[in-house]
C-alpha positions in Angstrom: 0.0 0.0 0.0 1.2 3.7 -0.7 2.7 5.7 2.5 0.2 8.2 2.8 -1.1 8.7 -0.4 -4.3 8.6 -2.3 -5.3 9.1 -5.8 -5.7 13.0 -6.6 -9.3 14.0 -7.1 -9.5 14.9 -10.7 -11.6 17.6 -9.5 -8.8 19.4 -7.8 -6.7 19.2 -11.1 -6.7 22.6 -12.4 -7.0 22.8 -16.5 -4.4 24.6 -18.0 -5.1 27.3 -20.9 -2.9 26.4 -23.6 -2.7 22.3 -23.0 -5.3 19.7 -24.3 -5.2 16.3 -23.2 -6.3 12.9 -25.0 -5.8 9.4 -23.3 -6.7 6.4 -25.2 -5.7 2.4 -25.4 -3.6 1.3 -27.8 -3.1 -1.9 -26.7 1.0 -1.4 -26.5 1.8 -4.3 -24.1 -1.8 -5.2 -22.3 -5.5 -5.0 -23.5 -8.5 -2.7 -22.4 -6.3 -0.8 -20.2 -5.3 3.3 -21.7 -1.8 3.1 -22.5 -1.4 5.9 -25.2 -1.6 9.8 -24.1 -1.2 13.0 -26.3 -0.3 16.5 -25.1 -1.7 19.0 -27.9 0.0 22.5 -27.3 -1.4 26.2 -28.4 1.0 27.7 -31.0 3.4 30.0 -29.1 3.7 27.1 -26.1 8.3 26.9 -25.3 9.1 23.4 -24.0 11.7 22.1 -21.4 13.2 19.1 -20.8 15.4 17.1 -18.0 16.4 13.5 -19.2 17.9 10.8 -17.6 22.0 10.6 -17.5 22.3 6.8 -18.2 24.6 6.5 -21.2 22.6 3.8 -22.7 19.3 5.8 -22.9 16.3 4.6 -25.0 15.0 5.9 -28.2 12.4 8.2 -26.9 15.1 10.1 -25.0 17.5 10.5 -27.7 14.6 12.1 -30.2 13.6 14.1 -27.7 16.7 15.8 -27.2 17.3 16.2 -30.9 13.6 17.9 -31.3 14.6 20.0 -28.6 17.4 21.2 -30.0 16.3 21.3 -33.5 12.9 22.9 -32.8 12.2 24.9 -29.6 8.1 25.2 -31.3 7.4 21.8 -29.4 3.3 21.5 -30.2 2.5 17.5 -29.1 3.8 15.5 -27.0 2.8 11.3 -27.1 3.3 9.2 -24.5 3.3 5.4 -24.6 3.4 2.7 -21.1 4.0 -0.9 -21.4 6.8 -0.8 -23.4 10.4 1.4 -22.8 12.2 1.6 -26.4 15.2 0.9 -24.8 17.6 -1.3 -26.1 16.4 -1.9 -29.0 19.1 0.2 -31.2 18.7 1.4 -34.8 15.3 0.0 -35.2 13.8 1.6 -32.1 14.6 4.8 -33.0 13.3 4.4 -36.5 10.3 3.7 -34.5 10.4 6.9 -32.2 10.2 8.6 -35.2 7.7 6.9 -37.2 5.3 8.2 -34.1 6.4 11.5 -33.9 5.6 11.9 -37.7 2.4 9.7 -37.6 1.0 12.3 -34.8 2.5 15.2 -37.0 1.0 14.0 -39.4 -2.6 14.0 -37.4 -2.1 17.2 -36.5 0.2 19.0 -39.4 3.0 19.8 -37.1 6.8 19.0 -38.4 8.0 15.5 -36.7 10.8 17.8 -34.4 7.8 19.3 -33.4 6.2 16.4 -31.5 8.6 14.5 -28.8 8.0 10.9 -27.7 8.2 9.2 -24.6 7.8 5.3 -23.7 8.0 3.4 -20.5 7.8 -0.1 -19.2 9.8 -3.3 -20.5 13.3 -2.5 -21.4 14.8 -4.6 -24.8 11.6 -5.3 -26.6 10.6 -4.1 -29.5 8.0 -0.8 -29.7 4.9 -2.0 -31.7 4.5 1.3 -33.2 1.7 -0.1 -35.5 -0.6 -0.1 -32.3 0.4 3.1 -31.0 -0.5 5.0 -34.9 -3.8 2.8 -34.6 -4.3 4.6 -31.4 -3.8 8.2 -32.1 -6.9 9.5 -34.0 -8.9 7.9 -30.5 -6.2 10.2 -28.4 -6.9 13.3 -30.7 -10.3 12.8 -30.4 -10.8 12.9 -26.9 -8.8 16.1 -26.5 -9.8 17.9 -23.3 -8.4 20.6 -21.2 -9.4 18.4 -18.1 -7.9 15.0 -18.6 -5.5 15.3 -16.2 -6.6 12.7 -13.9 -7.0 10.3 -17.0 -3.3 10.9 -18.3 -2.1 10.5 -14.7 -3.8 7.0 -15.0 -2.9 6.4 -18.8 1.4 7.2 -18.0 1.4 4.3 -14.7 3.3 0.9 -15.2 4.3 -0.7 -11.8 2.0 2.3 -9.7 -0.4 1.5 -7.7 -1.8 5.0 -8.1 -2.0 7.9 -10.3 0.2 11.0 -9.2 -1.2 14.8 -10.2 -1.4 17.6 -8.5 -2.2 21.8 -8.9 -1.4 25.0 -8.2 -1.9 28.7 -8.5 0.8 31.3 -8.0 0.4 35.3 -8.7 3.0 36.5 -10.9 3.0 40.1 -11.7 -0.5 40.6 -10.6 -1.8 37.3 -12.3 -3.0 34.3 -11.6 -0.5 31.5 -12.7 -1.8 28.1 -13.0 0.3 24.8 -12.6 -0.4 21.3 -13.2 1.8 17.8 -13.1 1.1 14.6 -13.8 4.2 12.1 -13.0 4.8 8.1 -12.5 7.4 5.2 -10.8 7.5 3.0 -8.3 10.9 1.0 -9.3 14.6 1.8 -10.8 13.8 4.8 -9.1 17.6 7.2 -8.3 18.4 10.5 -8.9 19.7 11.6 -12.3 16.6 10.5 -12.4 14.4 7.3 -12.4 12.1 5.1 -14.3 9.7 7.9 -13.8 8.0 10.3 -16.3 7.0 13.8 -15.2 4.9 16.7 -17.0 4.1 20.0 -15.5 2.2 22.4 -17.6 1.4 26.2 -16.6 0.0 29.1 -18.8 3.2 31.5 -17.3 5.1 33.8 -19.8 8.3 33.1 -20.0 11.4 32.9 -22.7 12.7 29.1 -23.8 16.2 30.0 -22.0 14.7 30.6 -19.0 12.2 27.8 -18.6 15.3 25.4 -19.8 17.1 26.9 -16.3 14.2 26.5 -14.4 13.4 23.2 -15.4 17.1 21.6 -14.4 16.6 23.7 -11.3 13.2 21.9 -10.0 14.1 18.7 -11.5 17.3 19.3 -9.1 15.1 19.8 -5.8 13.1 17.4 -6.7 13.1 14.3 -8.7 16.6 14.3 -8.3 16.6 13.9 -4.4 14.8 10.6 -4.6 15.6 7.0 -4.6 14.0 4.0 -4.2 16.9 0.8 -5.3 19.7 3.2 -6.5 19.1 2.1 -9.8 19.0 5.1 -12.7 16.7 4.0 -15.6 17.1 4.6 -19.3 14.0 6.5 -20.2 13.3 9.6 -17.3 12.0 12.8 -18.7 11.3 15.7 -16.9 9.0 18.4 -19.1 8.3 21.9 -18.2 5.4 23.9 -20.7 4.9 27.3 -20.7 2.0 28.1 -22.6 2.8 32.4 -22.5 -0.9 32.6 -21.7 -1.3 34.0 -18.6 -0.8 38.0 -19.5 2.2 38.8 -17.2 5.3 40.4 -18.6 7.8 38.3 -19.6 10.2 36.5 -17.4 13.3 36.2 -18.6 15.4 35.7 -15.4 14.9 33.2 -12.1 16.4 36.2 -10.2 13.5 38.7 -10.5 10.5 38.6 -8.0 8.0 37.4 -10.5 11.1 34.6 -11.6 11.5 33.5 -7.8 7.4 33.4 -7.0 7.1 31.1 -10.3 10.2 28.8 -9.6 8.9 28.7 -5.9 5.5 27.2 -7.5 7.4 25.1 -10.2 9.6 23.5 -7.0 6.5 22.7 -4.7 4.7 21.0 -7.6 7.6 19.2 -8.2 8.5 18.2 -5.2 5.1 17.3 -4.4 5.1 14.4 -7.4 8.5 13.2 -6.7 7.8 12.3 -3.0 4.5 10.5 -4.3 6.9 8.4 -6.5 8.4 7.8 -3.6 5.1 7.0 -1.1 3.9 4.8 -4.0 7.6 3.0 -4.2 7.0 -1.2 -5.1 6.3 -2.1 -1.8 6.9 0.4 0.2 5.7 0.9 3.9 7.4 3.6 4.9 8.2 7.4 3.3 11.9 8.6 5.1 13.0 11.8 4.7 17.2 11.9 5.2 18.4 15.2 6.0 22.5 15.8 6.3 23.0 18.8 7.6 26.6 20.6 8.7 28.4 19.6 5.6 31.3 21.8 4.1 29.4 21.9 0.6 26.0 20.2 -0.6 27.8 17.6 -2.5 29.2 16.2 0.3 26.1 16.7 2.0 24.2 14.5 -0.8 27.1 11.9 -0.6 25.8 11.1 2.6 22.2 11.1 2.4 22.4 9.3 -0.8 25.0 6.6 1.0 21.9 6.2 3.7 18.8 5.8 1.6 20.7 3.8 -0.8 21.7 1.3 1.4 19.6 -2.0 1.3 20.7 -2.8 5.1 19.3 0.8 6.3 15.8 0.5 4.1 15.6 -3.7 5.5 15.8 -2.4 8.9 13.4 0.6 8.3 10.8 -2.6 7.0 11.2 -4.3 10.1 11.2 -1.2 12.7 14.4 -2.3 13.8 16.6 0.8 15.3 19.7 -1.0 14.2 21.4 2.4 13.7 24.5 1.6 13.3 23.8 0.5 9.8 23.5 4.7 9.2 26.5 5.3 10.6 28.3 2.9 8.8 26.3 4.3 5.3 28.1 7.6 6.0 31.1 6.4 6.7 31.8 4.7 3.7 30.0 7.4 1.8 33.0 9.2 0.5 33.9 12.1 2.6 37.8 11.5 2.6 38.3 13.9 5.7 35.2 13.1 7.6 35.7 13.5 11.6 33.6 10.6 13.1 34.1 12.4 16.8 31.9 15.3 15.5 28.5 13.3 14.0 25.4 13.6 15.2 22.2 11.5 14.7 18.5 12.0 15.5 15.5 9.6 14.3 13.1 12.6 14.2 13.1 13.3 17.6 15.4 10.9 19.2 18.5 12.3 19.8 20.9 8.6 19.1 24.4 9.9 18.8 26.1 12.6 19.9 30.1 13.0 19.2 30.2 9.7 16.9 28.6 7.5 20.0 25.9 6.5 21.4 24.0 9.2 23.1 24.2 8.7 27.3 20.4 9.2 27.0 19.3 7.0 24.5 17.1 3.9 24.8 16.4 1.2 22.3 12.6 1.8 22.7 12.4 5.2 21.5 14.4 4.3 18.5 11.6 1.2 17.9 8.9 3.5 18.6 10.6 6.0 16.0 11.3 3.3 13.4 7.7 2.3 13.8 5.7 5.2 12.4 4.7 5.2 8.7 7.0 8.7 8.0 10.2 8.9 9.5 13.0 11.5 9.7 16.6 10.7 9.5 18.9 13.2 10.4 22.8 13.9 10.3 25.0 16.8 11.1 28.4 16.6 10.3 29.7 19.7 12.0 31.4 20.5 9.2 30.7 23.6 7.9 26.9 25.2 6.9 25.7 23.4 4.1 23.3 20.8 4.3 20.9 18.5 1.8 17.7 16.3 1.9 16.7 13.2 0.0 13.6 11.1 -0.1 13.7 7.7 0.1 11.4 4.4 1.6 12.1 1.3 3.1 12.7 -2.2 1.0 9.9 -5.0 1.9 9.6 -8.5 0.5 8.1 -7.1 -2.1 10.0 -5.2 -3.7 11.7 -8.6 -4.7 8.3 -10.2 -5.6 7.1 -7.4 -7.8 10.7 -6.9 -10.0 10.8 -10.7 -10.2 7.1 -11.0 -11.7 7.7 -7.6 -13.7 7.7 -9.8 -17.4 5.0 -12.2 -16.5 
């Protein structure tokens, strides 16, 4: 069951002027199940993009940083689950394209216009001739309140859909945001199986929603982790639809730039950590905080050394306060210098070490109580210096194993 988290009440999904939505079942890997959803865009819409940094990326990923670069006028997006397009080489990206210019087609756009994504099996080949079928049935349905259907349509291993809204006022305007996102599993930063879309109607200029869009994929999706593992097809789209009637922004550093990355962030954030919640088998959401480091990056070496480790998230499963497993995590994390005399750690408000030992005052049953609760706050300080970092994370359950083993069948 998901830590703490329900399905979004499509209701509460704000439309977005600018951004139509059509879901519709293809039939990509499973029957009767919507599988296949289309982003159209209003002319004038600038796109952004965050992608994964495995080296051995899948097709989808490659052609969308080519249309990217080729053709800032993104108008469609198409979005396939059940099947990844990854590893499958010449002939999968022959494929990408072959939907990109069957939607352009549809909707007489240019091919670098349109940019694909796919998740789901990895190494098998995309049956693009189901996903063409399926596009007049996506175009067709195109509504400015489908949110909650595309949240649905992008899921593989979820056990819920992920969306969520907001309003900002930006230069005496009402901004309005919406995200849909998925994963469960191969979930790490840089970033994860995981697919996200946020869509607002703010006015702003391509170089500037490309900046934006590293920095909230940065404080968000990339400060989770499920298994460590990084996946071959994450994507991470910003739209700006320019139809909101504020002046321009062309820099993060002005007031209306900092109120619309601070709305951008909280959206963000707020989809990763239901990634997260909704992790395979996950029974507990842990938020690992390192505080006291001489730089973030050391900072993030540690908190990612903790919530990586499969001894740490077993003993978070079985609410044992075997916290010496989190010590051990950031000592072998990387931090050549590190002063083990100067570490302190709390389980939210359990005080467990002080000066690199145990703490005079704690007792085993306030850690089990701790490591009992459904949300759970891990948190370091180095004593180092002033910088700090947070990660999200859960715990690893017999079914994690049960749910990647049966993934194919």
């Amino acid at each position: 069951m998901p830590v703490n988290l329900s399905a979004p009440d499509p209701q509460s999904l704000l439309p977005v002027p600018g951004v139509r939505i059509g879901v519709a079942m293809a039939g990509v890997r499973k029957v009767n199940r919507r599988d296949l959803v289309v982003f159209a865009l209003e002319e004038g819409s600038v796109v952004a993009g965050v992608f994964t940094s495995n080296r051995f990326c899948a097709a989808p990923v490659q052609l969308c940083r080519e249309h990217l670069a080729a053709s800032p006028a993104v108008r469609a997006l198409v979005v396939n689950t059940g099947n990844a397009n990854a590893g499958t080489g010449a002939d999968g990206l022959q494929r990408a394209r072959r939907t990109c210019t069957a939607l352009a087609g549809l909707m007489g756009l240019q091919p670098a216009q349109v940019l694909p994504f796919s998740t789901g099996v990895i190494m098998e080949t995309l049956p693009v001739e189901r996903i063409e079928a399926g596009l007049p049935a996506a175009l067709a349905a195109l509504s400015a309140s489908a949110w909650g259907e595309a949240a649905a349509g992008i899921m593989t291993t979820d056990t819920l859909p992920k969306a969520a809204s907001r309003q900002v006022q930006v230069g005496g305007r009402t901004v309005t945001l919406t995200g849909i996102s998925k994963g469960a599993g191969m979930i790490r930063p840089n970033m994860a199986t995981m697919l996200g879309f946020l869509a607002m109607d703010a006015v702003i200029d391509a170089a500037t929603l490309q900046a934006l869009a590293r920095h909230a994929a940065d404080a968000s999706f990339n400060r989770i982790t499920i298994d460590g593992d990084t996946s071959t097809n994450d994507s991470f789209v910003l739209m700006a639809t320019q139809q909101a009637g504020h002046a321009c922004i062309t820099s993060l550093d002005s007031a209306d730039g900092q109120a619309l990355a601070a709305a951008v962030v909280s959206l963000s954030q707020e989809l990763a950590q239901a990634i997260v919640r909704d992790g395979e088998g996950a029974t507990k959401f842990i938020t690992v905080q390192v505080q006291g480091g001489r730089d973030a990056a050391e900072c993030k070496l540690a908190a990612y050394a903790i919530a990586h480790s499969p001894l740490v998230k077993t003993a978070f499963f079985a609410s044992d306060p075997n916290l010496g497993r989190i010590l051990a995590a950031v000592g072998y994390a990387g931090i050549g210098d590190l002063d083990q005399g100067l570490i302190d750690l709390h389980l939210d408000d359990v005080h467990v070490v002080t000066q690199g030992g145990r703490h005079p005052a704690y007792r085993e049953e306030d850690g089990q109580r701790v490591m009992k609760q459904a949300e759970i706050t891990v948190r370091v300080h180095l004593h180092r210096g002033p910088a700090e970092a947070t990660v999200w994370t859960c715990d690893l359950s017999h079914d994690y194993v049960s749910i990647n083993a049966d993934y194919r069948s």
